[in-house]
N, C-alpha and C positions, 0 to 999 in steps of 0.2 A: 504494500500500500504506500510505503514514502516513497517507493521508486515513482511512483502516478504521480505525485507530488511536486515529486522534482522535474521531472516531465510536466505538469502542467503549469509549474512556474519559471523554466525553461522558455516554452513558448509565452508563454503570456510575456516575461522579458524582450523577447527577442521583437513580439508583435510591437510592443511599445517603443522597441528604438527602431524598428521599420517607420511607426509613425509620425515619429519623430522629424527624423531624416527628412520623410516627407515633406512635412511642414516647413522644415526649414528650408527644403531648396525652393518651398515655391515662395515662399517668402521673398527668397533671393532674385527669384526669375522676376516679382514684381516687382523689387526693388531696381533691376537691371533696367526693364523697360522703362519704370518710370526715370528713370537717370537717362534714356535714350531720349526719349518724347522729350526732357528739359533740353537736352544738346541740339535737339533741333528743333524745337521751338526756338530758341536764343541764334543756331542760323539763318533762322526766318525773319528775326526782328533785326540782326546785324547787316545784313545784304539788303532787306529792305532799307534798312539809314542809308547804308553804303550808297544804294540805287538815288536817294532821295539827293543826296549829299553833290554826287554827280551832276544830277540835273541842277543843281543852285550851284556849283564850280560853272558849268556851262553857260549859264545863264547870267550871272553876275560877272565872277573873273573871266569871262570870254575863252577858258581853256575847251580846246574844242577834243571831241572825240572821247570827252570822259565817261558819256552814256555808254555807246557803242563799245568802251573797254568792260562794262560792269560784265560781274559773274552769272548769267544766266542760269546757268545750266548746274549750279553751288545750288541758287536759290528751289530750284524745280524740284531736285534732288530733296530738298529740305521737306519740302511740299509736300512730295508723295510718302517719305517716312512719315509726317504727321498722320496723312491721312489713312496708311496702314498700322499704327500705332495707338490710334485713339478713334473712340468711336463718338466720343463726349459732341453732340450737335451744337453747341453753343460755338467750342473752341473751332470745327469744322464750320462753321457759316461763319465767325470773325475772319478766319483763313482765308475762303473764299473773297469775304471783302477787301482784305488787305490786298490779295493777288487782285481782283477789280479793281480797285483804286490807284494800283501801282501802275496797271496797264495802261488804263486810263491817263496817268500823266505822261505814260511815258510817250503812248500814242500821238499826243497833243502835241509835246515837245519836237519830236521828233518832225512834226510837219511844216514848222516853221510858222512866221506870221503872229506869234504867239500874242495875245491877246490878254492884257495885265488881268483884268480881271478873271475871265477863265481861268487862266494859270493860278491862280491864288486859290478857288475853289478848287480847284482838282488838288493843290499842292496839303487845303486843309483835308480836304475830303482824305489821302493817303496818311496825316498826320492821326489823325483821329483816327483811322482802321488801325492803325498799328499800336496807337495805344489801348484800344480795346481787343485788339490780339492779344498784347502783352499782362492786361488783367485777363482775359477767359486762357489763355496756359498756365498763369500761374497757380489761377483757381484749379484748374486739372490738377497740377503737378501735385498741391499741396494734397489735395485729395488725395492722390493716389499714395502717396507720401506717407498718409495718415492711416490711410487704410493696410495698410500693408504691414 
């Protein structure tokens, strides 16, 4: 009868640091994500300045060709990590704005003729998506931060 014993406190041991283990990598695996999702959220809002920054180099100091150098293809990159990353609709539709908004100046600029006041809207319009991008990620991150 102790051999049953030690046998079933054996397993019962061993179930408990299986579940353990468990817990703990997926703990980690959300902690991972959520550390990815902050990385590129924060590329999202840096290439977006970067983008913005350009156009007002352009625009004011007369340095030409500093749109046409921006990292497109950093920012896209960023873009589609978010949107396989997180499912949260708030932070995906601020996303979507910012990329609208951005387009949208960059469209204008890039046509010449530029028109002070358009250019001012379109310039607030891109300021405001990005700082309501950078409030709905960081709402995400903390969440996810907190839950985990």
């Amino acid at each position: 009868m102790e051999a049953w014993g030690t046998l079933l406190a054996t397993v019962v041991g061993a179930a408990i640091a299986l579940v353990g283990q468990h817990l703990a990598k997926r703990a980690e695996n959300k902690a991972r994500i959520s550390e990815l999702l902050l990385e590129q959220c924060a590329s999202v809002v840096t290439t977006a300045s970067d983008f913005q920054n350009r156009v007002w180099e352009e625009r004011v100091l007369q340095l030409e060709g500093r749109v046409s150098e921006w990292d497109l293809k950093a920012h896209r990159l960023a873009i589609a990590r978010i949107q396989i990353l997180s499912r949260d609709q708030v932070l995906l539709s601020a996303l979507n704005e910012l990329n609208k908004a951005g387009q949208g100046l960059g469209s204008y600029w890039r046509q010449g003729n530029v028109d002070d006041g358009e250019y001012a809207r379109r310039w607030e319009r891109t300021r405001t998506a990005k700082a309501d991008f950078i409030t709905a990620s960081g709402a995400v991150v903390r969440r996810r931060l907190t839950q985990g």
